[in-house]
C-alpha positions, 0 to 999 in steps of 0.5 A: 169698787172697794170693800170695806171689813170691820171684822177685824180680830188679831192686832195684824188685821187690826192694823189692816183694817185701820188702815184700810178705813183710813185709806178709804176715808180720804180717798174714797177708793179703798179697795178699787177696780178701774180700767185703763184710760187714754187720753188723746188731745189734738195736735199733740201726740197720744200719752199713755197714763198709768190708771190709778188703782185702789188698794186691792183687799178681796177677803172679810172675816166672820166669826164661827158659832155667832149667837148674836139676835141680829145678823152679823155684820161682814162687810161693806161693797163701794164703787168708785161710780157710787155718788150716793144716789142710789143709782149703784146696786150691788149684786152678790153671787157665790156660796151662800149667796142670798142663804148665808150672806146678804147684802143691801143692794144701795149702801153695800153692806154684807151681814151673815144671817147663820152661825157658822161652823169652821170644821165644817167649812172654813171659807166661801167663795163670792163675787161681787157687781155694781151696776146702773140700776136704771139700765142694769148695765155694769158699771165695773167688771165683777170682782171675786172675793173670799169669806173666811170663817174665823176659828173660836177654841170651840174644840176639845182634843180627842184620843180616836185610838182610847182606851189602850192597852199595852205591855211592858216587861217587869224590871225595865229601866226608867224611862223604858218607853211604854206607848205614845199617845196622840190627841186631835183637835179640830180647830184651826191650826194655823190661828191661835193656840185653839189646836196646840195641845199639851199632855199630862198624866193624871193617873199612874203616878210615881210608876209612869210619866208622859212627854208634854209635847210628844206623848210619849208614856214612859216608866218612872221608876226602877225594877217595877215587880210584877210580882208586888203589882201586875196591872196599872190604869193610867189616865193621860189629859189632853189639854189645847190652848197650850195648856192655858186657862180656859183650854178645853181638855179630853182625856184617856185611859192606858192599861198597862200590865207587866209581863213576866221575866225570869226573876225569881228561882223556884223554892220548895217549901219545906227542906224535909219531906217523908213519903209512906210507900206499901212494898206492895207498889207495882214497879213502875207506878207512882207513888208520890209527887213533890212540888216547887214553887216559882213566883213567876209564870209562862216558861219563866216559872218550868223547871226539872226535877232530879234526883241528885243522891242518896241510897234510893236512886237506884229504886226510885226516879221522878219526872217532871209533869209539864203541866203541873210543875210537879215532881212524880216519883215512881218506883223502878224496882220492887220494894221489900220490907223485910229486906229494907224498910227506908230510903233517902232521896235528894230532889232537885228542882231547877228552872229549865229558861234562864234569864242572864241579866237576872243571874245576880239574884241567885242561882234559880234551882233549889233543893230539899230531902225526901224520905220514904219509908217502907210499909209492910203489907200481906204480899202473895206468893212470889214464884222462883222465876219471872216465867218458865219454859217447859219440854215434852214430846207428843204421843206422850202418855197422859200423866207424862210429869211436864215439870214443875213450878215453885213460890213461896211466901215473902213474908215472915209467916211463910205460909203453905202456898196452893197451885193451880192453872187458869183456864181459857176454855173447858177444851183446852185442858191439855195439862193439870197441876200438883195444887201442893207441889206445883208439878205440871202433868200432861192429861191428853195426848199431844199433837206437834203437828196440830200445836207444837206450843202451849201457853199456860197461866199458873196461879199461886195463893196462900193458904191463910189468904186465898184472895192474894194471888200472884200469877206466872207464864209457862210455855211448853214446848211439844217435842217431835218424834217421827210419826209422820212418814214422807210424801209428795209435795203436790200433785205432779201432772208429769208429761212425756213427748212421743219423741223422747229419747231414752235417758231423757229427765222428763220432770223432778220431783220433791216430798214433804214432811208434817215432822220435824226438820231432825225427823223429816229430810233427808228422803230417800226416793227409790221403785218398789223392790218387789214390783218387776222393773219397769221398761219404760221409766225409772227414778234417780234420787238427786240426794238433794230431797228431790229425784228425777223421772227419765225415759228407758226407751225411744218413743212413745205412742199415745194412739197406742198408750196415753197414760202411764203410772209409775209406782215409787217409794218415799223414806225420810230421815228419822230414827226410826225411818219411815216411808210411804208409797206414791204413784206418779200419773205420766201422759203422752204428748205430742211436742215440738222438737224443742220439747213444748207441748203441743197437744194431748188429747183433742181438748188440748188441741183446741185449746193450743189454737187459741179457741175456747168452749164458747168460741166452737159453739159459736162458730158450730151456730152460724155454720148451722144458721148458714145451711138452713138459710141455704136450704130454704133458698132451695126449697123457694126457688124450686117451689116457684119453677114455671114450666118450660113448654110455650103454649101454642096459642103464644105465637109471640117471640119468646126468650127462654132463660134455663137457669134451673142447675138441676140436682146433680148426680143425686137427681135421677128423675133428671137424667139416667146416667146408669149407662154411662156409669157401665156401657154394659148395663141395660138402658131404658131410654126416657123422653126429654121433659122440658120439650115435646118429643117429635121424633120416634126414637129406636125401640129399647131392644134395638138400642141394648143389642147395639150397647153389647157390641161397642166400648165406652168410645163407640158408645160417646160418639153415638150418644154425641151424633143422636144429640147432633141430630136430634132437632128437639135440643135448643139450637146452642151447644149442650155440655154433657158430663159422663162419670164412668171410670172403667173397669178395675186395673189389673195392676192393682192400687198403686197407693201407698195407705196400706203400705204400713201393714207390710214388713219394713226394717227401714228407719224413718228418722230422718223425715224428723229433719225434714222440715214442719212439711213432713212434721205428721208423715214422721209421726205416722211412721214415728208411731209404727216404728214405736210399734214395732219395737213394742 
């Protein structure tokens, strides 16, 4: 089968297809499949021929954007089986089959029905069938072919990234690149010149210039100022068709703004100034402000301002505002018309960021000269001093002359000045002033120990011009004088051990002082001169502002005595000296050998055993919770006895379980141990309750006749042989307990409790050593020997 194409457009395809015709005039098989063939002829051996095969064209070509009324013809399918008469129809599969492409199923011509787009899609893909139109049999095998979709400059290029905006320093070389800029065109690349595309520049020139072929914006002229331009619109053209007639074309815009350098100094404005500052500007204020201006700006255009000479630096400065640029001239020290009335300054500016490649334009500072001249004006009274520092002692009497404040008028007029003290509050009225001669008097008594300083404010105005005043600090100091005597630094709960020994320091004590440190230490502590001496403690002065408490004697009982009080007497170091008295509270303790306190009293006690209020109460609540649980239990069991006598019409086994404890010695219904207590006592015999008596027992006159006669032996045994004997008792032995302890010993006790009342000279340290088993036997006798010896 052959394809023939007349949609053939460059000279190349031109020639193809000329020769493609030619080629399918003469022999009919222009683009041809065949199969192989072999032929066998008998007798002879079989030859293999080589098939003949068509010139093998599988593409046609059609033209985008076809705006033709009729279908636009493609091409032309012919198969070597055609013979013309129309028993060969072709078959057309593929993209756009039967839509976009069709074809006439007896001669093979393919036309497009639509306009085609090739940015759209550039190319189908189709197969092609000739077959018996009878039998519908193929009469070859299919064959694939390709329909391109042949470019038009349809077009135009396009900047995705416009407009742009970009940046470029002021003063950069020519040729300083700026940007590149890129179109896109969307036809085909590989046919034609329909997406070769060429720049130029529309807009910007002489400043700018473009690369035709790579875009590239670039500067066109030498040191573009930006202070002369800033911004420029730059339109760049795109042009296809290698810039041809007839091209299509897109353009775009590019702003471009200079960016600042360095290149300017800074210039003041005028090479002289003059300034007007009121003598009565406050030091440190502003009094006036200089600028220089920079044509650049950013940190191009920050400068310092100084102030290089003249015979002002020392009364004035000037700093530098960030924000503004300007200059703020300040005062450091107060002004004087009177004394001088001018001043001449010479003020610097200079840029603070330097740009070396532009150091040829000239040095970027400037300079100029500032007068100030003085003004004079009605100043207020100026005291002598800045502030003033005064003395006076407390308890002084009202009136006490404190000292004395002076100003004056620093005008020429030198008018009369007038004092006088501002007030925070009414109460605080300590001190009064001489309106006239500024002299500081006390009016109350002073108090160092309740405020040992002051802080007044003394006012001085003119008499011609009230309103003008100045103002100036006093601070007076309260002197002390001694008029606080010594006393105890705290309250001293002093304790000493019952086993201490004479001699023994038992605590330390120290005093304070409301006085000062001249009128306070050093104290002096001593006893009482005219109390008698005291035998059981006295005082050592350590001669440090503290003194010691010891012991005068052995022992001590606080069974016998727990407190003790020990009078003192306390003098400081003030001229005159004063004293005081103190009475010092010691108690008794009883310690450990190492001198710990173990308890004082019982509270202590309790506490050295670990038991708070709240524990005991807890403890004392069960207690009391267990013993009526208990007693209840009783009160039950016994309200539910059942009696022990078995009826007799129960003539049933009957097991008797006695498990009644009974009431103990306490119970004498149970039982009447009288005789037992004392044989010789007179006995009253009762019946057994819990069996009926069967027997007659000896009449009670018989029984105390045989009593008198026998001891507490003879007296067991007879009572043992009656319970033998006595068939009433449950056939089990009965234990009998019988409590008599006899008559008094003649010898007497032979304990040793009331051994303390006799009169021993023995000396009982030694169980001291004994160890914590003997602990409280040698306090006991610890204390009667400290009896003793009281």
């Amino acid at each position: 089968m052959k394809i023939t194409s007349t949609s053939c457009i460059c000279p190349v395809l031109v020639c193809l297809c000329f020769v493609q015709r030619c080629y399918g005039t003469a022999h009919h098989s222009s683009i041809k499949v065949t199969r192989n063939q072999t032929k066998h002829i008998e007798g002879e051996t079989e030859v293999h021929h080589r098939p003949k095969r068509g010139w093998v064209w599988n593409q046609f070509f059609v033209l985008e954007e076809h705006m033709g009324p009729d279908p636009q013809y493609v091409g032309k399918l012919h198969s070597n089986s055609d013979k013309g008469d129309g028993s060969v129809k072709y078959i057309l599969t593929g993209e756009g089959a039967g839509t976009i492409f069709i074809i006439d199923d007896t001669t093979g011509d393919i036309h497009s029905t639509k306009s085609l787009d090739r940015e759209q899609k550039t190319h189908y893909v189709l197969h092609a069938q000739a077959i018996d139109r009878r039998t519908n049999k193929p009469l070859e095998p299919e064959s694939e072919f390709i329909i391109k979709v042949q470019d038009i400059n349809d077009n135009a290029p396009k900047f995705t990234d416009g407009p742009y905006i970009v940046t470029v320093p002021e003063m950069s070389d020519m040729g300083t690149s700026v940007l590149q800029v890129t179109a896109t065109d969307a036809d085909d690349p590989t046919y034609g010149n329909s997406a070769r595309v060429v720049y130029s520049i529309l807009q910007g020139q002489p400043y700018f210039s473009v690369d035709p072929k790579t875009g590239v914006i670039r500067t066109a002229l030498h040191n573009m100022d930006r202070e002369a331009r800033e911004h420029y619109s730059v339109v760049i053209q795109a042009k296809d068709m290698a810039g041809q007639v007839g091209g299509l074309s897109g353009s775009t815009t590019v702003n471009i703004t200079l960016t600042d350098v360095n290149d300017n100094p800074p210039r003041f404005p005028q090479k002289h100034y003059q300034l007007y500052v009121p003598e009565s500007a406050q030091v440190g204020s502003a009094v006036g402000k200089i600028k220089a201006n920079d044509a650049d700006t950013g940190s191009n255009a920050d400068m310092t301002y100084s102030i290089v000479n003249g015979d002002g630096v020392g009364v004035f400065s000037i700093s530098t505002d960030k924000d503004t640029r300007e200059g703020i001239l300040s005062l450091k020290k107060p002004l004087n018309y009177e004394k001088k009335k001018s001043y001449t300054l010479n003020i610097e500016g200079a840029n603070t960021h330097l740009d070396f490649r532009f150091s040829h334009l000239g040095p970027f500072k400037d300079a100029t000269m500032l007068k100030i001249i003085v003004g004079d004006v009605d100043e207020p009274p100026l005291f002598s001093m800045p502030s003033y520092i005064m003395e006076v002692y407390e308890n002084a009497k009202i009136g006490t002359i404190v000292g004395t404040v002076l100003a004056q008028d620093p005008d020429s007029a030198n008018s009369l000045v007038r004092y006088f003290i501002n007030y925070k509050v009414e109460d605080d009225r300590f001190f009064n002033i001489d309106a006239n001669t500024g002299t500081i008097k006390t009016s109350k008594v002073l108090d160092r120990e309740e405020t040992p300083w002051y802080n007044i404010t003394v006012a001085a105005s003119e008499n011609d011009n009230p309103d003008l005043l100045s103002h100036v600090t006093v601070g007076i100091r309260v002197l002390d004088v001694n008029d606080n005597p010594p006393e105890l630094a705290r309250e001293y709960d002093i304790v000493v051990c019952e086993n201490s020994k004479p001699g023994q320091v038992i605590h330390t004590i120290s005093a304070t002082d409301k006085d000062d440190f001249a009128n306070g230490p050093r104290f002096n502590f001593f006893l009482d001169e005219h109390l008698s001496i005291n035998p059981n403690f006295t005082l050592k002065d350590n001669e440090d502002n503290t003194a010691s408490i010891l012991t005068r004697r052995r022992r001590f009982s606080r069974t016998i005595q727990d407190v003790y009080y020990l009078p003192i007497m306390i003098s400081d170091g003030g001229i005159p000296s004063l004293s005081s008295s103190s009475t010092l509270t010691i108690r008794v303790c009883a310690c450990e050998r190492d001198g710990r306190v173990r308890t004082c009293h019982a509270e202590a006690f309790l506490s050295s055993a670990g038991l708070s209020t709240g524990a005991l109460i807890a403890i004392l609540l069960c207690v009391v919770i267990l013993l009526a649980i208990v007693v209840l239990f009783i009160t039950l069991r016994r309200s539910k006895k059942e009696p022990l006598i078995i009826s007799e019409e129960d003539v049933r086994e009957n097991v008797v379980t006695y498990d009644d404890e009974g009431g103990g010695e306490e119970d004498t219904e149970a039982f009447d141990i009288t005789a037992l207590r004392n044989p010789s006592a007179a006995e009253e015999l009762k019946y057994r309750r819990d069996i009926r008596p069967e027997v007659k027992l000896t009449p009670r006159h018989q029984t105390l006749s045989t009593l008198e006669s026998i001891d507490v032996q003879e007296f067991i045994k007879q009572r043992l042989a009656e319970a033998d004997l006595d068939p009433s008792v449950p056939p089990y032995d009965s234990l009998q307990t019988y409590a008599y302890e006899g008559q008094r010993s003649e010898a007497g006790s032979i304990s040793s409790l009331d051994s303390a009342t006799t009169q021993s000279d023995q000396d009982y340290q030694y169980l001291g050593d004994w160890g914590p088993e003997f602990k409280k036997l040698a306090e006991l006798y610890g204390e009667i020997d400290s009896e003793r010896t009281t």
